[in-house]
C-alpha positions as CSV (number, residue, x, y, z in Angstrom):
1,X,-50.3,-32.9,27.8
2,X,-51.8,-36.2,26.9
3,X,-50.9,-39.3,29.3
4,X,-48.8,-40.6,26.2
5,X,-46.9,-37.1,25.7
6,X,-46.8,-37.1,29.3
7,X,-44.6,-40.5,29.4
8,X,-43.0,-40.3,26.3
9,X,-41.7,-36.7,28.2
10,X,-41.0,-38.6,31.8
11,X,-39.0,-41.2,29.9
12,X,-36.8,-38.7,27.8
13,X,-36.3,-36.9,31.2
14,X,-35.3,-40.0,32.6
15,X,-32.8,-40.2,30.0
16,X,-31.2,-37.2,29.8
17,X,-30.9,-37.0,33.4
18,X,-29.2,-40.4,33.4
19,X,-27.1,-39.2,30.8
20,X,-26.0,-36.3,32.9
21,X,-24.9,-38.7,35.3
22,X,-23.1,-41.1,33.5
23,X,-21.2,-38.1,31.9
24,X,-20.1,-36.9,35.5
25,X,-18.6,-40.1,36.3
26,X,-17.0,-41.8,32.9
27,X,-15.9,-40.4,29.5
28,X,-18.7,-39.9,26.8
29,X,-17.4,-41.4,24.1
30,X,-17.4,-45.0,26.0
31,X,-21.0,-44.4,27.7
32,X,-23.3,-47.1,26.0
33,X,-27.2,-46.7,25.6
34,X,-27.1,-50.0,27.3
35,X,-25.7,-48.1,30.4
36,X,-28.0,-45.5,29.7
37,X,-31.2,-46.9,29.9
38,X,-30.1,-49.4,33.0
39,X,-29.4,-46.1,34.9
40,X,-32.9,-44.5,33.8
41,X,-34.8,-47.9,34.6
42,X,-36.2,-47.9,31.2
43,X,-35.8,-50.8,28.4
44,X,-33.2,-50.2,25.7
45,X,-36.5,-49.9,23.5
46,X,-37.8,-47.0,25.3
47,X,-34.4,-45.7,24.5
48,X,-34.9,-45.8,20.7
49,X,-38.3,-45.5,20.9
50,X,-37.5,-41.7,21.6
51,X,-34.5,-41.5,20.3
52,X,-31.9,-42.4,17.9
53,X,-28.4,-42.0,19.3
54,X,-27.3,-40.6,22.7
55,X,-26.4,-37.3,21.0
56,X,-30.1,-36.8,20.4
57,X,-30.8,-37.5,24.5
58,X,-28.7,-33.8,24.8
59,X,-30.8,-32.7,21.8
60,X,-33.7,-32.7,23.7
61,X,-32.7,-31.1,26.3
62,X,-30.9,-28.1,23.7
63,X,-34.3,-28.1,22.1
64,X,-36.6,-27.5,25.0
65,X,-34.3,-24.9,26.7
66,X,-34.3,-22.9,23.5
């Protein structure tokens, strides 16, 4: 993996697992990508840089477990 993949892959990670998180403690549907990013430490462009809507952060996550 490239040092780009590499990041791109760190910051989706990032995500997800800040995602995960914010699930456990508050109901999805009011979760903003906002709040998501600020728990990941990562700009709200590094959030749609990688992807478009939060159901694509669990996406990810489908996709590389399958």
């Amino acid at each position: 993996m490239n040092k780009g993949n590499a990041k791109s892959y760190n910051s989706k990670q990032r995500l997800f697992e800040a995602l995960i998180y914010l699930i456990e403690n508050d109901d999805y549907s009011l979760i903003t990508v906002s709040q998501i990013a600020s728990h990941a430490e990562v700009s709200r462009v590094t959030f749609y840089r990688n992807f478009k809507t939060k159901e694509d952060v669990i996406k990810f996550k489908i996709q590389e477990i399958i």
